[in-house]
N, CA, C and O of each residue as an XYZ file, in Angstrom:
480
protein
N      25.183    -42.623    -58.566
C      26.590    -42.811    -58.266
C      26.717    -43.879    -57.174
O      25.897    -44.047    -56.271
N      28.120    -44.754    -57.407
C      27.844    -45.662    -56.439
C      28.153    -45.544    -54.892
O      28.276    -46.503    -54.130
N      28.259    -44.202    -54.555
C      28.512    -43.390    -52.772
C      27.183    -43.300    -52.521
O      26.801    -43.629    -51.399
N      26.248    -42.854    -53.475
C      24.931    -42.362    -52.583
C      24.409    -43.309    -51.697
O      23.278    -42.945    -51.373
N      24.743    -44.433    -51.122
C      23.673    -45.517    -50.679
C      24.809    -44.858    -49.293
O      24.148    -44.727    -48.262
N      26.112    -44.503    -49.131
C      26.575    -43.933    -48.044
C      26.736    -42.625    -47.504
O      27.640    -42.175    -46.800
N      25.581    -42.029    -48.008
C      25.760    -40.548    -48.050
C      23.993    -40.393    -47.755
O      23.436    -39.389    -48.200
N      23.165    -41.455    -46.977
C      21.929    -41.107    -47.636
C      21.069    -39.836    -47.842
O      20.249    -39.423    -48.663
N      21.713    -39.375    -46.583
C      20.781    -37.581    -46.562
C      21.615    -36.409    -47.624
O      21.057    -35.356    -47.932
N      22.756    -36.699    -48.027
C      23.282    -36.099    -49.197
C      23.507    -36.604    -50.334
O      23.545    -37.820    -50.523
N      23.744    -35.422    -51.546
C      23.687    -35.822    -52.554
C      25.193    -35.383    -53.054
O      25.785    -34.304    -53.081
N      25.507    -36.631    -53.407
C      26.946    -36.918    -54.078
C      26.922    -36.701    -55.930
O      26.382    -37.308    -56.855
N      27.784    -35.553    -55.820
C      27.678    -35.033    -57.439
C      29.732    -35.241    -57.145
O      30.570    -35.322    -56.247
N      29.531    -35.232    -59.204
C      30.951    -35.205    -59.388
C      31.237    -33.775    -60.445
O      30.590    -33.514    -61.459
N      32.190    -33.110    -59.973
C      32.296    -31.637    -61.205
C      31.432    -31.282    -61.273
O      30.945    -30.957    -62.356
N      30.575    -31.127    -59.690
C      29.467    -30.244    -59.681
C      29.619    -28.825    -59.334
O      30.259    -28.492    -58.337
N      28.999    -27.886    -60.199
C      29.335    -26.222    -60.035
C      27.775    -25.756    -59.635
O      28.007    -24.602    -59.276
N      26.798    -25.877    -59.525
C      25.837    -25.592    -58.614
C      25.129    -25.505    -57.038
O      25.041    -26.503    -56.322
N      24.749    -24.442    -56.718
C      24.063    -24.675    -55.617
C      22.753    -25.344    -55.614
O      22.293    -26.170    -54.826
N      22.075    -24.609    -57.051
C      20.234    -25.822    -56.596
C      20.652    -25.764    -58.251
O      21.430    -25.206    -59.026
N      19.354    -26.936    -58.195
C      18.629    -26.126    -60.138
C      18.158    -24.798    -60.059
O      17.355    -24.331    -59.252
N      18.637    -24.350    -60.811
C      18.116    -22.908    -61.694
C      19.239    -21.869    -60.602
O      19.077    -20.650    -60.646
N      19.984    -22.270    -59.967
C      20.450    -20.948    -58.848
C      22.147    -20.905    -59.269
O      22.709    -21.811    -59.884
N      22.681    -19.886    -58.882
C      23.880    -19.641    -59.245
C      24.980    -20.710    -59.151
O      24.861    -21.585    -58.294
N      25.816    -20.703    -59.796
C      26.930    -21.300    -59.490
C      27.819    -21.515    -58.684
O      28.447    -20.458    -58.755
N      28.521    -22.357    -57.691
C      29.621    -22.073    -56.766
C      30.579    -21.162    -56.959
O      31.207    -21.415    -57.987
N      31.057    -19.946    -56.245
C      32.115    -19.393    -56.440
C      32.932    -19.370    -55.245
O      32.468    -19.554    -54.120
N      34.160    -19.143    -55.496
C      34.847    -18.746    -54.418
C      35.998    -17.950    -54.423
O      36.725    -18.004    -55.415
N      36.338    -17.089    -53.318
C      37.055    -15.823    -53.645
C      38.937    -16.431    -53.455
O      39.241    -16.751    -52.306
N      39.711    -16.516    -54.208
C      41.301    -16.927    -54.405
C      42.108    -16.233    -54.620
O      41.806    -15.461    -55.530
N      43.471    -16.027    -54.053
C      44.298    -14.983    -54.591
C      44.786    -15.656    -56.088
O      44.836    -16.857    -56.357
N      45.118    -14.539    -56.947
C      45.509    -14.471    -58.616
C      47.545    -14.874    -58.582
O      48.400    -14.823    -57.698
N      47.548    -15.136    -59.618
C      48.734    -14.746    -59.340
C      49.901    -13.285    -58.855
O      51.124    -13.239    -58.721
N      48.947    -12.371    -58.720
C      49.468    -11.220    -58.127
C      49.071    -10.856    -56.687
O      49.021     -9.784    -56.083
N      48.835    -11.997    -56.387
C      47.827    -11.733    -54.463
C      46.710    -11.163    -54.948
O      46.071    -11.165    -53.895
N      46.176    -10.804    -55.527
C      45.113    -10.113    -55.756
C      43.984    -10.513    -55.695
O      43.693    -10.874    -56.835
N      42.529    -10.784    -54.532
C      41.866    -11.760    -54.440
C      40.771    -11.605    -55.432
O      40.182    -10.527    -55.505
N      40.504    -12.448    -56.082
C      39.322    -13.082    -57.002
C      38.430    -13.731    -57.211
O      38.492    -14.784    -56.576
N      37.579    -13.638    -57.815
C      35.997    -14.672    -57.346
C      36.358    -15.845    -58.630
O      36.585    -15.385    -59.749
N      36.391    -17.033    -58.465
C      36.653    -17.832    -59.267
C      35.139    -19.108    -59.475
O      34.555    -19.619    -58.519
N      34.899    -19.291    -60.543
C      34.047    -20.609    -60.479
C      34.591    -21.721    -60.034
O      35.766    -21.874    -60.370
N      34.029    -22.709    -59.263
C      34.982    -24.329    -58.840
C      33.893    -25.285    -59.309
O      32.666    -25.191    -59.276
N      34.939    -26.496    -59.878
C      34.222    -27.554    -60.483
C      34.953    -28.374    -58.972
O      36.161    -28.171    -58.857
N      34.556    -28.903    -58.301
C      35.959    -29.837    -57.034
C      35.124    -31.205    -57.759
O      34.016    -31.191    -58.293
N      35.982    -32.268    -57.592
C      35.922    -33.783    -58.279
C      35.067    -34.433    -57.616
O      34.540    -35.284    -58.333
N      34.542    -34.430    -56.201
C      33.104    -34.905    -55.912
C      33.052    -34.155    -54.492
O      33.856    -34.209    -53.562
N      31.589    -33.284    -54.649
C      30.862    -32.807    -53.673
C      30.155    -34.062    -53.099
O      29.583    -34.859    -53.843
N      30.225    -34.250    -51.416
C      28.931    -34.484    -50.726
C      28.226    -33.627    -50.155
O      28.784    -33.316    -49.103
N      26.923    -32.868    -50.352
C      26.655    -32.137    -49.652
C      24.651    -32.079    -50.185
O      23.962    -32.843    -50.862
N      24.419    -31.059    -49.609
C      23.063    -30.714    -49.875
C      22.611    -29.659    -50.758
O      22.671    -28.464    -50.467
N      22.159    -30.123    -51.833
C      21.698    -28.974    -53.049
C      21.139    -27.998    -52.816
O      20.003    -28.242    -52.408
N      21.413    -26.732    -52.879
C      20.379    -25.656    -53.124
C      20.779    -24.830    -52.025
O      20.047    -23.852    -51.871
N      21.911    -24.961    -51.061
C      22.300    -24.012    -49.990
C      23.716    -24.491    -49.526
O      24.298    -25.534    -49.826
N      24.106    -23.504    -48.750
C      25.630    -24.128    -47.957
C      25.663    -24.162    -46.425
O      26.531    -23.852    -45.610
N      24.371    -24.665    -46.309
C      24.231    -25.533    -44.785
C      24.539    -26.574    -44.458
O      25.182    -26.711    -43.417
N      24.262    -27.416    -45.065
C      25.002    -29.121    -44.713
C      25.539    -29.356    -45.982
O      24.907    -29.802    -46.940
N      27.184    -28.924    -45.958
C      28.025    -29.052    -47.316
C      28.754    -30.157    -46.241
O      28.865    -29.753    -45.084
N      29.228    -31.448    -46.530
C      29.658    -32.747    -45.530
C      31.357    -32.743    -45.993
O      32.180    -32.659    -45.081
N      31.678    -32.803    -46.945
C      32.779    -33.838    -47.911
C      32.931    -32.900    -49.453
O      32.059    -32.972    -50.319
N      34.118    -32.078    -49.595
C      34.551    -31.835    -50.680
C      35.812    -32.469    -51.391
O      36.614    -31.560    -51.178
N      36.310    -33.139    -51.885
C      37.588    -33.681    -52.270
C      37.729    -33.301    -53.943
O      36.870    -33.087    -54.798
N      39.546    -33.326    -54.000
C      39.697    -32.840    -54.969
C      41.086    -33.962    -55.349
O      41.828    -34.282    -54.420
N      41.283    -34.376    -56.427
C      42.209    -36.084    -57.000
C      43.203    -35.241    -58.017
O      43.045    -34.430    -58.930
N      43.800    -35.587    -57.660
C      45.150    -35.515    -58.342
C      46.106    -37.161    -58.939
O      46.279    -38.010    -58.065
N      46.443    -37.352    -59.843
C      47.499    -38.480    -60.243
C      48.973    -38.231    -60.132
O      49.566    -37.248    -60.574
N      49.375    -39.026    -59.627
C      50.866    -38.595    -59.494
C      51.642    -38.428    -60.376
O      52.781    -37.967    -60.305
N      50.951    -38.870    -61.451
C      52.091    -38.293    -62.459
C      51.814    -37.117    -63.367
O      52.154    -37.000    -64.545
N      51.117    -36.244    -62.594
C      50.573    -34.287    -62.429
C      51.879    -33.722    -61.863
O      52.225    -33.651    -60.684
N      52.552    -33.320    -63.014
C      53.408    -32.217    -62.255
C      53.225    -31.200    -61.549
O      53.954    -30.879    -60.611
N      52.267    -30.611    -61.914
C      51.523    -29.239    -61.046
C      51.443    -29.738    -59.645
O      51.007    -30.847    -59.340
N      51.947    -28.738    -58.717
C      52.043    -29.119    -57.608
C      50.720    -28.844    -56.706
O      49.744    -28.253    -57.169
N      50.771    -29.245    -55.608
C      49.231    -28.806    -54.833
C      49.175    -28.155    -54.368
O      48.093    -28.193    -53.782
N      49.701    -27.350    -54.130
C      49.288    -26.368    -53.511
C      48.106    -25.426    -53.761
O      47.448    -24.899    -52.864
N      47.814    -25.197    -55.679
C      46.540    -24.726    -55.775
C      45.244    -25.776    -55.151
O      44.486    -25.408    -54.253
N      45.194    -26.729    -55.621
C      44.277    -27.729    -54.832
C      44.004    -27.589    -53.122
O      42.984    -27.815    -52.471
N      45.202    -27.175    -52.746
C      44.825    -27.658    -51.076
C      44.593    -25.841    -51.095
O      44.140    -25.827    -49.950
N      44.576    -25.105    -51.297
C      43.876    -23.777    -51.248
C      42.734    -23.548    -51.489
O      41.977    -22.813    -50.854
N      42.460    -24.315    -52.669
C      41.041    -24.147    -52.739
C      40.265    -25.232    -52.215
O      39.150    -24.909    -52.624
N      40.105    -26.317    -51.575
C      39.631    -26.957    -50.701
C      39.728    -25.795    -49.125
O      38.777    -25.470    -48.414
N      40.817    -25.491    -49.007
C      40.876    -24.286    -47.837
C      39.662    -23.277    -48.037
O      38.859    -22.958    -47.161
N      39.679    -22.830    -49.361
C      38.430    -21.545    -49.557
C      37.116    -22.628    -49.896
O      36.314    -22.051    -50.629
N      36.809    -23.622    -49.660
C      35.905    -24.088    -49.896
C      35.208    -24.528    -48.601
O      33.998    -24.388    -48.424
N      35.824    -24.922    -47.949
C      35.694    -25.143    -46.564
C      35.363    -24.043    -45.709
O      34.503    -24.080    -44.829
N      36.374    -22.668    -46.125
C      35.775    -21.822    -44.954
C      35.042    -20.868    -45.798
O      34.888    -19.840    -45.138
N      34.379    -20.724    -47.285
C      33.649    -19.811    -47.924
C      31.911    -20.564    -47.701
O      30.849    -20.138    -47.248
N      32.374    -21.864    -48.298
C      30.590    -22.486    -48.302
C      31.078    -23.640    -47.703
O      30.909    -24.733    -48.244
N      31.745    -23.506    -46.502
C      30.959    -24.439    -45.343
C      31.260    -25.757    -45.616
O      30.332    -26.480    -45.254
N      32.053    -26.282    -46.039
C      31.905    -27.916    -46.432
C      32.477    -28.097    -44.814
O      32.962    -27.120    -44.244
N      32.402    -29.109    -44.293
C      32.534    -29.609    -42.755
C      34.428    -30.367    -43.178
O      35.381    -30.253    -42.408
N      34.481    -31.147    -44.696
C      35.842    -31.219    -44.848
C      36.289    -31.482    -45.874
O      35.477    -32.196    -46.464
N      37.222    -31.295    -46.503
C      38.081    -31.471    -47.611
C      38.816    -32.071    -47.547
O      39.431    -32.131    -46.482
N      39.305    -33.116    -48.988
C      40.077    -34.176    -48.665
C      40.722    -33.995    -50.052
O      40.090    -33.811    -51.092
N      42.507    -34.097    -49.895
C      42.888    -34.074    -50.930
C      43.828    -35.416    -51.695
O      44.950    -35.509    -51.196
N      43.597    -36.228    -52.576
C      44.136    -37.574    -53.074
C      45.069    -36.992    -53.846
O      44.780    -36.076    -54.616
N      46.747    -37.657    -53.664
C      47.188    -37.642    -54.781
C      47.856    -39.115    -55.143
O      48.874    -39.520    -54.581
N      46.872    -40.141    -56.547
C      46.936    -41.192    -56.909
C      48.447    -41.566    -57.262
O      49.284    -40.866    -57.833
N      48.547    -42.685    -56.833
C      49.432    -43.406    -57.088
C      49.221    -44.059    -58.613
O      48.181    -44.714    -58.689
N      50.155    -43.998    -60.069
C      49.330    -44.241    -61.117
C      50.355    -45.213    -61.615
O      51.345    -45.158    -60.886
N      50.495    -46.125    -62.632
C      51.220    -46.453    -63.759
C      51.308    -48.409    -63.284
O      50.480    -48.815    -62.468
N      51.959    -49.037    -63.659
C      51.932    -50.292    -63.711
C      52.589    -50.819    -61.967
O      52.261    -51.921    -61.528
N      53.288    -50.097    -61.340
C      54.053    -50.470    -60.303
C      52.772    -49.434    -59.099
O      53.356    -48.902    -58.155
N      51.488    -49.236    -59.142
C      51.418    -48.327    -58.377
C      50.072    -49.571    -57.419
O      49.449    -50.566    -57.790
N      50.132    -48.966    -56.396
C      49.682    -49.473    -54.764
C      49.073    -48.191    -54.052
O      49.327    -46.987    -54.024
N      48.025    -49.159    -53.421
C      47.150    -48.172    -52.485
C      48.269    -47.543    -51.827
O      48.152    -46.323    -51.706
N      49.578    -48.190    -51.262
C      50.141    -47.598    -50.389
C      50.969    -46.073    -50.912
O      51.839    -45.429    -50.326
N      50.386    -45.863    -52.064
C      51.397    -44.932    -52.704
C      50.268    -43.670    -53.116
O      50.579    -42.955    -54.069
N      49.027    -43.416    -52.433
C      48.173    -42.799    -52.304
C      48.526    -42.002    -51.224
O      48.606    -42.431    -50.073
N      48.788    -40.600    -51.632
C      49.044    -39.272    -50.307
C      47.477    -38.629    -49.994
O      46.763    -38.033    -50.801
N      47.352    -38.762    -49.388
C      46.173    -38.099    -48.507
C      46.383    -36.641    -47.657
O      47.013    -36.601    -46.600
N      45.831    -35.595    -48.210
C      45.632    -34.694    -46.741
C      44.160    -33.950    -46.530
O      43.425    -33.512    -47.415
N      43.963    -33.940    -45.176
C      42.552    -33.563    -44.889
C      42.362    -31.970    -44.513
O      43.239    -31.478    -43.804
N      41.460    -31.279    -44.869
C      41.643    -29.799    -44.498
C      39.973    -29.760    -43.645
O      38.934    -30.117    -44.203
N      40.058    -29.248    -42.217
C      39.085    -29.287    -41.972
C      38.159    -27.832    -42.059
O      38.688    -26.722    -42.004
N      37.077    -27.993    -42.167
C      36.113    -26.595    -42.332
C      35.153    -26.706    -40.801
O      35.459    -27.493    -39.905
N      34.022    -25.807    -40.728
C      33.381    -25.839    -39.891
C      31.975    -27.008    -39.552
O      31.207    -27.599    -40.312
N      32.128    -26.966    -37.841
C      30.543    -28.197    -38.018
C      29.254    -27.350    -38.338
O      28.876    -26.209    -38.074
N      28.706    -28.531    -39.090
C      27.490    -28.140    -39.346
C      26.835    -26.850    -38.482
O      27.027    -27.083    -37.289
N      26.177    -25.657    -38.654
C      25.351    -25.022    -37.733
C      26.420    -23.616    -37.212
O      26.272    -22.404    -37.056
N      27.610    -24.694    -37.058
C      29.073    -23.334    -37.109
C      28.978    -22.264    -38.033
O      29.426    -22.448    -39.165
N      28.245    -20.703    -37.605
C      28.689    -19.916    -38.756
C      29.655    -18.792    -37.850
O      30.260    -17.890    -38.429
């Protein structure tokens, strides 16, 4: 991928749902639509972090296009449970500016922070 040369001690996956090879999948616990909290699988749109544990998880972000009606609020929740379940240090949420008239300047950004490294 073309991040890894800026990420060198991590490994930058995209719609990655693993912790190592061969080891379970990411989960994380979310309320349902009835409050009711739940263990859910997460694919997030690119992990930086370190395979095989949730010690040095760096950079989770999750992209949205603006012309997604669904609003964000599920997104910036689960960057929230991602951050404070397995540790990512931060979450970043894009929502693209898309179609023939669209500009960097039309890119919404919000950052959700998690804990530093070593913070449990």
């Amino acid at each position: 991928m073309l991040m890894d040369p800026k990420f060198p001690v991590y490994s930058v996956d995209i719609e990655y749902n693993r912790k190592g090879p061969g080891l379970e999948p990411k989960e994380i616990e979310m309320p349902d639509e009835n409050g009711e909290l739940t263990t859910n699988r997460v694919f997030p749109d690119i992990m930086v972090h370190e395979r095989g544990h949730n010690l040095r998880n760096f950079l989770v972000v999750e992209v949205k296009k603006s012309t997604n009606a669904v609003g964000d609020e599920h997104d910036l929740a689960k960057l929230q449970a991602l951050c404070g379940q397995l540790r990512y240090q931060n979450g970043l949420f894009l929502r693209l500016s898309t179609g023939p008239n669209s500009a960097l300047t039309g890119v919404q950004r919000q950052w959700v922070e998690g804990p530093a490294i070593g913070e449990f």
